[in-house]
N, C-alpha and C positions, 0 to 999 in steps of 0.2 A: 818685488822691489821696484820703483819706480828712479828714475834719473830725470832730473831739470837740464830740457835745454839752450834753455836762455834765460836769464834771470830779470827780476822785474816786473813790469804788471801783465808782460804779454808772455810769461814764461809756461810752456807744453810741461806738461808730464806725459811721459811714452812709457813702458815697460819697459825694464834693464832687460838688455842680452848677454846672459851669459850663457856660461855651461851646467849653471843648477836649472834653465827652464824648463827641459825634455824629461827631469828627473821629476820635476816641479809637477808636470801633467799626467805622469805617472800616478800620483797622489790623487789626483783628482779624480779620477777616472773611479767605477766605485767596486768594491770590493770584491772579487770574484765567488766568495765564502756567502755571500749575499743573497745571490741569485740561486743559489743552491740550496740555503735555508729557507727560500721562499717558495722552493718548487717541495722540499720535504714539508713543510708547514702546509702548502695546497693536498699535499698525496694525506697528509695525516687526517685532515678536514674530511675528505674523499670516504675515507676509509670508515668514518666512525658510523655506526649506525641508527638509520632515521626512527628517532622514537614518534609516536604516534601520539596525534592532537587531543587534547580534550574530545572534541567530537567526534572522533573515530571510536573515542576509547566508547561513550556514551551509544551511539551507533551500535557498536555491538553487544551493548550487556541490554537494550531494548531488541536488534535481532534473535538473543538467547531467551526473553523471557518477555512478549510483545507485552506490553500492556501491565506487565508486575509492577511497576516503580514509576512513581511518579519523575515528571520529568527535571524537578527539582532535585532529586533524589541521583537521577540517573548523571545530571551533571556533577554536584558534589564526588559521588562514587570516581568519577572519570577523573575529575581535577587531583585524588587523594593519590590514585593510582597515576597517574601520569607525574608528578613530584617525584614516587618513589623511583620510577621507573627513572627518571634525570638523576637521582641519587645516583643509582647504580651504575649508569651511565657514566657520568662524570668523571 
């Protein structure tokens, strides 16, 4: 709430003092439920398990079999299986 204290072309607006302003700043202030949803939403992130890259996945089906699959082959194979792997994940 604002109050005029002088009217005219040279007239201030101040903030009103009353007894709603300390209730007023209460409000403002921000939620305490907030900070708490944002530390569970960190810990949930924390917790989920890192699925592994396309190249890691390719990586290893050329350490299992050096030389079997071409390298076109061995990326497709990783990108099918890293998908499912986010499915299930998810």
């Amino acid at each position: 709430m604002l109050c005029t204290t002088q009217s005219g072309l040279d007239a201030r607006r101040t903030p009103a003092q009353d007894d709603a302003s300390p209730l007023r700043e209460e409000f403002r202030r921000p939620e305490p439920w907030r900070e708490d949803l944002e530390a569970l939403r960190s810990l949930l992130q924390d917790s989920r398990p890192v699925e592994p890259t396309r190249g890691e996945i390719a990586a290893l089906i050329e350490d299992e079999a050096p030389g079997a699959l071409p390298r076109r082959a061995r990326e497709r194979i990783a990108e099918r299986l890293a998908a499912t792997l986010r499915r299930r994940l998810a």
